[in-house]
C-alpha positions as CSV (number, residue, x, y, z in Angstrom):
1,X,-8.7,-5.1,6.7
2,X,-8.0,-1.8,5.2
3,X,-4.6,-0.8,3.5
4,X,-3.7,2.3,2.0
5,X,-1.9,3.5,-0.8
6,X,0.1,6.9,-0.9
7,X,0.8,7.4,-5.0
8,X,0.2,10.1,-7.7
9,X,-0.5,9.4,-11.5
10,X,2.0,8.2,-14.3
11,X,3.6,6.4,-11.5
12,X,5.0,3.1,-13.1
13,X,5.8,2.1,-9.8
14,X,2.5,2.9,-8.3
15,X,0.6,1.1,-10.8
16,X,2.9,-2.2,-10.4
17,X,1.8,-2.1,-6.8
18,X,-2.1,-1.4,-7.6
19,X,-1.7,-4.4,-10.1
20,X,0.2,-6.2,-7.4
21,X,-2.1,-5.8,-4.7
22,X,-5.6,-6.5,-6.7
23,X,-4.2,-9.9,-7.9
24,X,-3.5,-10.8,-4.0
25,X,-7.2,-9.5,-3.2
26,X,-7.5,-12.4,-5.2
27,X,-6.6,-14.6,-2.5
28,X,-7.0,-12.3,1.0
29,X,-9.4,-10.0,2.0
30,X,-8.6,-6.1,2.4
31,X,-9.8,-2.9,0.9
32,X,-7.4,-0.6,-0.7
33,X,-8.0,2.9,0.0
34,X,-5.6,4.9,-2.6
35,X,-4.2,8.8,-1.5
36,X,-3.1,10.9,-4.5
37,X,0.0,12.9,-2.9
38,X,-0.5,15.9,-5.3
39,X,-4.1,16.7,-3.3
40,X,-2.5,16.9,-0.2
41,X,0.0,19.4,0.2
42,X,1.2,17.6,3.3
43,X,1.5,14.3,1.7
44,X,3.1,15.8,-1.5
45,X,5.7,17.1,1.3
46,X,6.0,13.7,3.4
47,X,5.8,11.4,0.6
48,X,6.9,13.2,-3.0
49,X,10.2,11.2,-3.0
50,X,8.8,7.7,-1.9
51,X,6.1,7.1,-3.6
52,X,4.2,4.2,-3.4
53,X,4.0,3.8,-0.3
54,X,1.8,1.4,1.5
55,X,0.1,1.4,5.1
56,X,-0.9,-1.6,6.5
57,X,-2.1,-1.5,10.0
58,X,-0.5,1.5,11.1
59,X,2.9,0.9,9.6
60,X,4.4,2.6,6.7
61,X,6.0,0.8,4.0
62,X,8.5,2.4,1.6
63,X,9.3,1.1,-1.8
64,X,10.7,-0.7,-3.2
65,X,7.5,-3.3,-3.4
66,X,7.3,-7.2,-4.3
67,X,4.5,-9.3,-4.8
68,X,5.6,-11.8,-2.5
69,X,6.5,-9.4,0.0
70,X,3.3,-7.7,0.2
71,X,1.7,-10.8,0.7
72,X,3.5,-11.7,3.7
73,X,3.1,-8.4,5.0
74,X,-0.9,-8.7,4.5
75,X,-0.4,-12.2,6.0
76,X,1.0,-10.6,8.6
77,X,-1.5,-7.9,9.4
78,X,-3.9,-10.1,9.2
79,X,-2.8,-12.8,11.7
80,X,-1.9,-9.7,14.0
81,X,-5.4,-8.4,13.5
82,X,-7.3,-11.9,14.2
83,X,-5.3,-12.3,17.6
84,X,-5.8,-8.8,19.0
């Protein structure tokens, strides 16, 4: 599974979440695939004031971001993924 990551640097929050989600690929198996806003002029407009926010099968996740909540949300994804 492939998530991705909508961020831009010295982005306390953004790094939590990177931290966040490499100690869960610990445990599950996805790929993160990480979008710097400020290369995209359309992202920088559609994202600037919610950054991080996540993708996970097609569905956008604004912050704020928890651990545990991440994990069920990969969980999730996951199970949905498997069945379809």
């Amino acid at each position: 599974m492939q998530i991705t990551v909508y961020s831009k640097p010295n982005c306390s929050l953004c790094d939590t979440l990177m931290d966040d989600l490499a100690w869960l690929q610990r445990e599950l198996d996805f790929t993160v695939i990480s979008h710097n806003i400020n290369d995209d002029p359309a992202l920088k407009a559609q994202f600037q004031y919610l950054i991080p926010v996540v993708e996970i099968a097609g569905v956008l996740y604004n912050p704020p971001h928890d651990l545990l909540q991440m994990r069920q949300r990969l969980i999730a994804a996951a199970r949905d993924n498997a069945s379809a």
